[in-house]
N, C-alpha and C positions, 0 to 999 in steps of 0.2 A: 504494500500500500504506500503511497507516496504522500505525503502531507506538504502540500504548500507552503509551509511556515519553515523546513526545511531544506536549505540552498546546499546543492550541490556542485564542486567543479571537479575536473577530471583532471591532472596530470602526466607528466610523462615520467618513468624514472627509471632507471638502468636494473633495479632489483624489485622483487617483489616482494610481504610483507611486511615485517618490520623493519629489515635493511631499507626497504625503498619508503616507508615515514619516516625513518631518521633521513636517509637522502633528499628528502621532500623539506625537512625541516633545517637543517643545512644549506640547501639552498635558500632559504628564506620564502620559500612558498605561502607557507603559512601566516608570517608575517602580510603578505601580499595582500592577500586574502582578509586578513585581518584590517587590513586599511582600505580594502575598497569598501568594508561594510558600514566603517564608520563614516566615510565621505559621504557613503546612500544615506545613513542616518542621517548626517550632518546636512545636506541641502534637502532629505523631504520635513526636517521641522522647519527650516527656512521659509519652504514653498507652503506650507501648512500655516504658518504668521502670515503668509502673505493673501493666502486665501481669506482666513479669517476676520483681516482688514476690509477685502471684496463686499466679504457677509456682513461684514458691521459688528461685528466681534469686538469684545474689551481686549482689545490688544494697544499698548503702549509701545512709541518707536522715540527714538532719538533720547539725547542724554537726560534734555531739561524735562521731559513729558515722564519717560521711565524713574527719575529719580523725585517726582513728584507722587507719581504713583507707589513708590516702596518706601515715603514717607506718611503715604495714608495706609500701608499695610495690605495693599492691594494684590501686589504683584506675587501669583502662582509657581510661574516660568518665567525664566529669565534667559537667553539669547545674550552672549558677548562674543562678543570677536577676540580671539586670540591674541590680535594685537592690543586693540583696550584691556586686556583682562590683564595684561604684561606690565600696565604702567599702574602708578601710584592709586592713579582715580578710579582706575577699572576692580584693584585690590578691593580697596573700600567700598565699591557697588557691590561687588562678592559679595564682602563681609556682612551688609547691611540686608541684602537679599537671603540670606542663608539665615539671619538671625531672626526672620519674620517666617524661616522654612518653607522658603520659596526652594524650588528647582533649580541649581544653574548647569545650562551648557555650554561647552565655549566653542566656538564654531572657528574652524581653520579659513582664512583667508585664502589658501593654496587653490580654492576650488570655486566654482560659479557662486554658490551658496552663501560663502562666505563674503565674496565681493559684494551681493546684493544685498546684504546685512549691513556691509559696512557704508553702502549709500545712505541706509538710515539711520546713519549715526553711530555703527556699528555695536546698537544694540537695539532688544525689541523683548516686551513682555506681557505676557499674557495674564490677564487681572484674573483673580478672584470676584469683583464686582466691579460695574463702571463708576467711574469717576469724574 
C-alpha cells in the first residue's frame, strides 16, 4: 500500500544493503534529500501567508505591523528571514515571539520563498485574532 504522506527517491549505489546506505550516506545523499524537504517546507508556508492575505486572513507582514501585533499578544506564527533572525532586532523578535508561544520559523533567503518574505519586510505573522 503506498501512502501519500510518504516520499520516496531512488538512488544509484555500487552495493546493495547496508554497504550501499552507508555509500548513500557518505555520499551525502541523505543530506540532499534532507534539504530539498525543508526548502518544500520553507516556501509552501511562505505561499500559504500569502494566500491567506488573498483571503483576508489575520496575517501580519512587515517589521512595524508584526511587532505591533506581538505587542498585543497576537501573533500565533511567526515567519523570519534568516537574514533578520541573524541581526540584533530579528534576536529580540524571537525572543518576544517565543515568550507569548508563538511558532517561529526562519525561512532561508537561498530560495524563491524566502526572497518573497523578504519583500515584506522579511517577516510575516499569522494572529491568533485581528487586530
Amino acid at each position: 500500500e503506498r501512502r501519500p504522506d510518504v516520499k520516496f527517491k531512488t538512488v544509484d549505489t555500487a552495493h546493495a544493503g547496508i554497504p550501499g546506505i552507508r555509500e548513500a550516506i557518505n555520499r551525502g545523499l541523505i543530506e540532499e534529500i534532507v534539504r530539498e524537504e525543508r526548502v518544500c517546507f520553507e516556501m509552501k508556508k511562505v505561499e500559504d501567508y500569502m494566500a491567506g492575505i488573498l483571503k483576508g486572513e489575520p496575517i501580519a507582514y512587515g517589521r512595524e505591523n508584526v511587532l505591533k501585533a506581538l505587542d498585543y499578544g497576537a501573533v500565533e506564527e511567526l515567519l523570519i528571514t534568516d537574514e533578520l533572525a541573524r541581526t540584533e532586532e530579528g534576536i529580540e523578535i524571537i525572543k518576544k515571539a517565543e515568550s507569548y508561544r508563538a511558532r517561529v520559523t526562519i525561512i532561508s533567503t537561498t530560495h524563491e520563498g524566502g526572497i518573497r518574505l523578504k519583500g515584506f519586510g522579511g517577516i510575516m505573522a499569522k494572529l491568533r485574532f485581528p487586530i
